[in-house]
C-alpha positions as a Markdown table, in Angstrom:
| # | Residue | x | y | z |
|---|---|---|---|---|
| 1 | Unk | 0.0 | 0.0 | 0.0 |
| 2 | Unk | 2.7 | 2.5 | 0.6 |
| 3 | Unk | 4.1 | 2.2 | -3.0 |
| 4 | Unk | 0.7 | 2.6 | -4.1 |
| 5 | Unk | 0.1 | 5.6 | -2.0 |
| 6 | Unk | 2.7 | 7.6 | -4.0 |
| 7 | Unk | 0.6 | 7.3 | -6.9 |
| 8 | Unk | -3.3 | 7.6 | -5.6 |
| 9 | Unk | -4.9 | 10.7 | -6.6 |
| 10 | Unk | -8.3 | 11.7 | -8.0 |
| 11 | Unk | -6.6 | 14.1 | -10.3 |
| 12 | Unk | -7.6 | 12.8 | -14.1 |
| 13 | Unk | -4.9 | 15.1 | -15.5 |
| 14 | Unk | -1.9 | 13.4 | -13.3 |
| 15 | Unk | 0.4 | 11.6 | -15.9 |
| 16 | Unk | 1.0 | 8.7 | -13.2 |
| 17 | Unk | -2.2 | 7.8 | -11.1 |
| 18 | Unk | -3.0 | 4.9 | -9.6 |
| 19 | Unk | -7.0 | 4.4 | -8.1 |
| 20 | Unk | -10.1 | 2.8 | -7.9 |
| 21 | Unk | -12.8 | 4.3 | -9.4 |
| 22 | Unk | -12.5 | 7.3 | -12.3 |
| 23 | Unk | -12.2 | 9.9 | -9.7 |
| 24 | Unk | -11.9 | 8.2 | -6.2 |
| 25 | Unk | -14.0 | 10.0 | -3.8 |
| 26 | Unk | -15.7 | 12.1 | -5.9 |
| 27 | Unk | -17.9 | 9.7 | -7.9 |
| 28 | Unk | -20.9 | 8.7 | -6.4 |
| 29 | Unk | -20.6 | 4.9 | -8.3 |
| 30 | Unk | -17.6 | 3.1 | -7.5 |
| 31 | Unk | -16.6 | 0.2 | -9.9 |
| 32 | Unk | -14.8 | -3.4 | -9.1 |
| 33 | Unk | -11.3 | -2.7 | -9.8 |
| 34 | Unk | -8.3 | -0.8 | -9.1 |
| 35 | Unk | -5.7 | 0.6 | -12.0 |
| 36 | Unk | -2.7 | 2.2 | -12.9 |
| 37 | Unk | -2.2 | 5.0 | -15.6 |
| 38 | Unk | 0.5 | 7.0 | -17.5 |
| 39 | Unk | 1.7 | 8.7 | -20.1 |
| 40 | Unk | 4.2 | 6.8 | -22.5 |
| 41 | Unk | 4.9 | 8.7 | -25.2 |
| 42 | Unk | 7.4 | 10.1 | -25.7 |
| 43 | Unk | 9.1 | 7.1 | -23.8 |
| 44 | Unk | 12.1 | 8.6 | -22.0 |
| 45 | Unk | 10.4 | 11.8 | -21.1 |
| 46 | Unk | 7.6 | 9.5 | -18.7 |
| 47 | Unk | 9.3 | 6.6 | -18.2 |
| 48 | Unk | 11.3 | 7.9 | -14.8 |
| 49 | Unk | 8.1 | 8.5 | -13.5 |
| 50 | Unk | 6.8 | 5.2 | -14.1 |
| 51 | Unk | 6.8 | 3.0 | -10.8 |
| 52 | Unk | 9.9 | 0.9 | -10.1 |
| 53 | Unk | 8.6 | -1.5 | -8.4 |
| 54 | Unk | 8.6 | -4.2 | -9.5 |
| 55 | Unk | 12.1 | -4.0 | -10.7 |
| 56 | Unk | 11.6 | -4.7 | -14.5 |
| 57 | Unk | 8.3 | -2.8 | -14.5 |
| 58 | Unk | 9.5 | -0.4 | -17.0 |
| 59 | Unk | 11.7 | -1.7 | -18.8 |
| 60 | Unk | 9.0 | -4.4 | -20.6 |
| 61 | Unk | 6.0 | -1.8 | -20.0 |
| 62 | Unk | 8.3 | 0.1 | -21.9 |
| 63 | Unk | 9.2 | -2.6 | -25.0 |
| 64 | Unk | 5.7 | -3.3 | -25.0 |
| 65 | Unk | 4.7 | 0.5 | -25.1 |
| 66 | Unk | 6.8 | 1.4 | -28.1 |
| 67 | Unk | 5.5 | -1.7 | -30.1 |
| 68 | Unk | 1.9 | -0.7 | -29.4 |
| 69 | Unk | 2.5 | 2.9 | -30.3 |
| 70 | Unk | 4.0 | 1.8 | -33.9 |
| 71 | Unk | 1.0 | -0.9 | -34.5 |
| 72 | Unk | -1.5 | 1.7 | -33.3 |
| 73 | Unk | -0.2 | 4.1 | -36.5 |
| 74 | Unk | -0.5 | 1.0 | -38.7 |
| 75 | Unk | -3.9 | 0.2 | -37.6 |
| 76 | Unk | -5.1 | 4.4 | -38.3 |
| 77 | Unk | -3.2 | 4.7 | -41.3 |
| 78 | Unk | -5.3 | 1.1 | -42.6 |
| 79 | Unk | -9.0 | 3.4 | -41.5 |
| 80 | Unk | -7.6 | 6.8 | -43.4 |
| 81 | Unk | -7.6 | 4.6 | -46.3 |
| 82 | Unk | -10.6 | 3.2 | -45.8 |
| 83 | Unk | -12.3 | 6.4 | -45.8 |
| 84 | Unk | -10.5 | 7.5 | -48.9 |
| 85 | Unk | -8.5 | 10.5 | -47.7 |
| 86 | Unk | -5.3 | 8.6 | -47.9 |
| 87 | Unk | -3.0 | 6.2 | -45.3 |
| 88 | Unk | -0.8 | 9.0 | -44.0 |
| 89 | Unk | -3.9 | 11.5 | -43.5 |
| 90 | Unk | -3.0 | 12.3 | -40.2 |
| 91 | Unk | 0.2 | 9.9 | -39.7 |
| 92 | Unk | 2.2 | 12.8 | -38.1 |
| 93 | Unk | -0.1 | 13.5 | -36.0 |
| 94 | Unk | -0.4 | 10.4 | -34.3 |
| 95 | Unk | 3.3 | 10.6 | -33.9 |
| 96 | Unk | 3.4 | 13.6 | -32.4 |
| 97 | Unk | 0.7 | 12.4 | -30.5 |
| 98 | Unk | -0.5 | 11.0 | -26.9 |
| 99 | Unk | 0.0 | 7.6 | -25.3 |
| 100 | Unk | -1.4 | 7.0 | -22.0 |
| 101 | Unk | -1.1 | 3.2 | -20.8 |
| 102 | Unk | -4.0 | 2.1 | -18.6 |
| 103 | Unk | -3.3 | -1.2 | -16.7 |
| 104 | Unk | -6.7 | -2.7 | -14.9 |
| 105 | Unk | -7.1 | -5.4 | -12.1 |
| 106 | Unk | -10.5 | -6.4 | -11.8 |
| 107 | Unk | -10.1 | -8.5 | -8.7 |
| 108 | Unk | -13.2 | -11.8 | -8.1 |
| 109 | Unk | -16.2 | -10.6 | -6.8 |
| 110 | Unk | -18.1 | -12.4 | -4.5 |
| 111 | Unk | -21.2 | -10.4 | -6.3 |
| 112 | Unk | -20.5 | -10.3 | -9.6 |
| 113 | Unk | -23.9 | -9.6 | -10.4 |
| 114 | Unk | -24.6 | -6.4 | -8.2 |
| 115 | Unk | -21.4 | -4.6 | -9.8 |
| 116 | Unk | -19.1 | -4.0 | -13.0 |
| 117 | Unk | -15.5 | -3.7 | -13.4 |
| 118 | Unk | -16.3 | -0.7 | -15.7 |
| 119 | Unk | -19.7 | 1.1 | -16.9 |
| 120 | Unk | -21.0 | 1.1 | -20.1 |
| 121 | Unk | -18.3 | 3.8 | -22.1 |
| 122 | Unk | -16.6 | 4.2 | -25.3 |
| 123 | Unk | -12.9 | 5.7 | -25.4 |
| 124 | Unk | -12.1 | 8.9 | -25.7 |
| 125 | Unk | -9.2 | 7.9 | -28.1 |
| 126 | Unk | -8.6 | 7.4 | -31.8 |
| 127 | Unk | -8.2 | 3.7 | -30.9 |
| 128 | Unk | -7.0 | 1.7 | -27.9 |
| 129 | Unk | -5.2 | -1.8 | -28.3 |
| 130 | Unk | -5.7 | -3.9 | -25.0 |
| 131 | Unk | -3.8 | -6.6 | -24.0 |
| 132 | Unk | -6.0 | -9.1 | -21.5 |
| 133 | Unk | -5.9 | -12.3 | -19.8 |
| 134 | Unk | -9.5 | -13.4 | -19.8 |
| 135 | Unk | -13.0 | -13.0 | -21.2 |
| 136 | Unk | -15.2 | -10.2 | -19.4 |
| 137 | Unk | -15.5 | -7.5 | -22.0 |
| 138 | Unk | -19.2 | -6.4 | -23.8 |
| 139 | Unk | -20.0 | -4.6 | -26.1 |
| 140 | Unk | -23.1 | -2.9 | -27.4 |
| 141 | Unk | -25.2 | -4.8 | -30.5 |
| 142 | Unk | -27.1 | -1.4 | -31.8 |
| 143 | Unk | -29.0 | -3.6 | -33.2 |
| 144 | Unk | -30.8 | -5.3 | -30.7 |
| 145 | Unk | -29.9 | -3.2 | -28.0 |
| 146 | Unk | -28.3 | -6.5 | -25.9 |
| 147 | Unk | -24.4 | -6.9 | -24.1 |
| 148 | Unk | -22.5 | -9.8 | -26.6 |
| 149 | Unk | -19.8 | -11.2 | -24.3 |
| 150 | Unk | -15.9 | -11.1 | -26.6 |
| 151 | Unk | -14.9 | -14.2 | -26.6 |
| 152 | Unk | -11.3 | -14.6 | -25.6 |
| 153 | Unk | -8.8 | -15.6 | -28.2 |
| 154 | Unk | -5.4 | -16.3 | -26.7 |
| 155 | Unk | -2.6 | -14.2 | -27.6 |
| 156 | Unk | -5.0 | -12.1 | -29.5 |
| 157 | Unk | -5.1 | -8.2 | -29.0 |
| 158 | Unk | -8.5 | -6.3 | -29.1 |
| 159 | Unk | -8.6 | -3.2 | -30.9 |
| 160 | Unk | -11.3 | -0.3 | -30.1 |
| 161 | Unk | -12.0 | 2.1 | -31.9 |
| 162 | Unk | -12.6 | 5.5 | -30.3 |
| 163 | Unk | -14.3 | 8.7 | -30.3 |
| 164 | Unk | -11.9 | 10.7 | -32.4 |
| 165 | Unk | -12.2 | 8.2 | -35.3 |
| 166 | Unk | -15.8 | 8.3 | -34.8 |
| 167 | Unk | -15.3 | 12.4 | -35.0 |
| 168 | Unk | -12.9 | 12.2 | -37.9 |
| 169 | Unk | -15.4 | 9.8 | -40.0 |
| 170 | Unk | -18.2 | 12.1 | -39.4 |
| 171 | Unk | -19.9 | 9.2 | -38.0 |
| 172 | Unk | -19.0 | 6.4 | -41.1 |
| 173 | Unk | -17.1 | 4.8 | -38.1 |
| 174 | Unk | -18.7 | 4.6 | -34.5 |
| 175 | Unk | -16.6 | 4.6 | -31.5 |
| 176 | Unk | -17.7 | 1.0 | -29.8 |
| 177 | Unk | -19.4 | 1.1 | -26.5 |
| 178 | Unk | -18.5 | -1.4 | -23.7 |
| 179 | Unk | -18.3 | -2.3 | -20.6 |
| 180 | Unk | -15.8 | -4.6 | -18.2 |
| 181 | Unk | -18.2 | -7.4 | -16.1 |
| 182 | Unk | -16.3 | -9.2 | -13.2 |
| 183 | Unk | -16.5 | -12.9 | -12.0 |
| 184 | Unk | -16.0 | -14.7 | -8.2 |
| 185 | Unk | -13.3 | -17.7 | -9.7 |
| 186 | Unk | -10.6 | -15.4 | -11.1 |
| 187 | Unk | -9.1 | -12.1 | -11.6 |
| 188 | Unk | -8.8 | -10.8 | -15.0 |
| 189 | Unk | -5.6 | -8.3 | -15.8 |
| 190 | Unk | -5.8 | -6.0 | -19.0 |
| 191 | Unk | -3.5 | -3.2 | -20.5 |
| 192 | Unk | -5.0 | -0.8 | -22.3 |
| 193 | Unk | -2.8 | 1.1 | -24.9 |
| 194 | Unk | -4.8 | 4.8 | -25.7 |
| 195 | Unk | -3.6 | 6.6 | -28.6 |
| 196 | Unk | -4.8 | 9.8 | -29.8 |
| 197 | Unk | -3.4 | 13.1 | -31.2 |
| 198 | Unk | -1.6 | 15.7 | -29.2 |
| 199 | Unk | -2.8 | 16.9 | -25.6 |
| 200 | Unk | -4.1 | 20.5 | -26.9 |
| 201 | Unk | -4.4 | 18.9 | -31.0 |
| 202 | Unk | -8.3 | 19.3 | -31.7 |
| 203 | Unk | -9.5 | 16.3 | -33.9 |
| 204 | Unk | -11.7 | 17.7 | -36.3 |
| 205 | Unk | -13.7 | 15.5 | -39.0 |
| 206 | Unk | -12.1 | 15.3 | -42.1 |
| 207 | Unk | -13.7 | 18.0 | -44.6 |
| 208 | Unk | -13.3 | 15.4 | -47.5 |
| 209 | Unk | -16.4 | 13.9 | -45.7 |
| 210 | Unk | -18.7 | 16.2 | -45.5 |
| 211 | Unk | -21.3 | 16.6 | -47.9 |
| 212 | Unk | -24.6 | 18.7 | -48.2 |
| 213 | Unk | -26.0 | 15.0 | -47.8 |
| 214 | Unk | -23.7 | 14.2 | -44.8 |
| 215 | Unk | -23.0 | 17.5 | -43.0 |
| 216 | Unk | -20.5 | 17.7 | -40.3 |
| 217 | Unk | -22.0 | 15.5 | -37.6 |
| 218 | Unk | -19.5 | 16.7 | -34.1 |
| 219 | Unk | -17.3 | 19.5 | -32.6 |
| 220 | Unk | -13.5 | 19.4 | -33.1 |
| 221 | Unk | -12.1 | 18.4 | -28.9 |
| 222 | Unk | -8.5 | 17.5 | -28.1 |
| 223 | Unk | -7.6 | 15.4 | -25.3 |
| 224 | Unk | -7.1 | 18.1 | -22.9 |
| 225 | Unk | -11.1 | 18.4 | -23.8 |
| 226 | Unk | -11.8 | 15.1 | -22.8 |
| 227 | Unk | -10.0 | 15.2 | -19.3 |
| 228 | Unk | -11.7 | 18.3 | -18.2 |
| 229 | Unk | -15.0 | 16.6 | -19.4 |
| 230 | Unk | -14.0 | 13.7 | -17.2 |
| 231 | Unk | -13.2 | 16.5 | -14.3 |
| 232 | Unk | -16.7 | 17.9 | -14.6 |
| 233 | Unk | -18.8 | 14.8 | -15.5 |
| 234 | Unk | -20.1 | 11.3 | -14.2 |
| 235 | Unk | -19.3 | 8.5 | -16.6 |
| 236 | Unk | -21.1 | 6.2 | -14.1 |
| 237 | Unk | -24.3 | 8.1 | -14.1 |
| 238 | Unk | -24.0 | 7.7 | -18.3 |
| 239 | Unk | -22.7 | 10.9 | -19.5 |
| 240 | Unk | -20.6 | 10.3 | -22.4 |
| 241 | Unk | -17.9 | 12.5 | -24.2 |
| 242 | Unk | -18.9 | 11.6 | -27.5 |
| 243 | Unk | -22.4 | 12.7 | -26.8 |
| 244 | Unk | -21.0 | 16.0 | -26.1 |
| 245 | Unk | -19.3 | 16.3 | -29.3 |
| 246 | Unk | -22.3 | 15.6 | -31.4 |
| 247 | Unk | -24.1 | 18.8 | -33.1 |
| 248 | Unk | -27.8 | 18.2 | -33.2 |
């Protein structure tokens, strides 16, 4: 507990936090599991803040960070081509960009059903590649409305896609909505790799996809948006960033 200690704070825009809930304290729905987050890009201007214990903490946090980071430009460059506005359509930007690694313990529940590891939200980011060692994450069929349980594939990473996409798009992608359930027979582990453009960069939605049959759908936000929407806001009690974004 005391090497944790150094690291608690309710503070969402701390580049090293480690808690419980979003904003421990503060929200009035605490979730089943405790985390650690921080910045990882660049590398060696976070990584001495990074705890050292245990010993080799940051030096494979670290591999694994920087082989994330450059499959996580890949993976945008393949959705910019997708759309049709090219594979390198914001490629510098997501070098430039922010990294934040968020690792999760969802410890076993002796109530699984009266709780969840985390509520129903999508990620801020422009996509998020999570590493995990068991089943336990939903998603949303907008189709029927239900929770579909991802079945685990070993050795497998997920890959979400985030707001910003969604924003960038004008809403030909959708930023997935999920959730984290727990279990009482074993505790699940996950590392979650967040990538988006700079802190103060505004994602905007590509002007190449708007039309006078598709107008522009959201507001240009940065990441610095996000956290003081996370300052002011609830995620628990449903209030979503994305929603925010959205011009009706």
């Amino acid at each position: 507990m005391s090497e944790k200690a150094q690291f608690m704070s309710k503070d969402v825009h701390k580049p090293v936090r480690y808690g419980t809930s979003i904003k421990d304290g503060v929200d009035k729905i605490q979730f089943w599991r405790v985390f650690l987050k921080h910045y990882a890009h660049p590398l060696n201007e976070w990584i001495q803040q990074w705890p050292n214990n245990p010993p080799d903490y940051r030096e494979k946090m670290g591999n694994y960070a920087l082989k994330a980071r450059l499959l996580a430009i890949q993976i945008m460059g393949a959705i910019t081509e997708s759309l049709g506005i090219g594979p390198k359509y914001i490629e510098k930007k997501m070098e430039d960009g922010m990294q934040v690694m968020a690792v999760n313990c969802y410890p076993t529940c002796p109530e699984p059903a009266m709780t969840l590891g985390l509520p129903p939200h999508s990620d801020y980011s422009c996509i998020t590649i999570v590493l995990y060692s068991s089943s336990g994450l939903e998603i949303m069929n907008p189709s029927s409305g239900t929770w579909q349980l991802v079945p685990e594939q070993h050795g497998a990473l997920q890959i979400h896609v985030g707001d910003h996409v969604e924003v960038l798009s004008n809403g030909l992608y959708k930023s997935m909505l999920h959730r984290v359930t727990v279990n009482n027979e074993i505790t699940r582990i996950s590392i979650a790799s967040l990538h988006s453009l700079g802190m103060h960069e505004n994602m905007t939605t590509a002007e190449e996809l708007v039309t006078d049959e598709n107008p522009k759908n959201y507001k240009e936000s940065s990441f610095k948006d996000f956290l003081d929407f996370l300052t002011k806001n609830d995620i628990g009690e449903g209030k979503s960033f994305i929603g925010s974004l959205t011009i009706n």
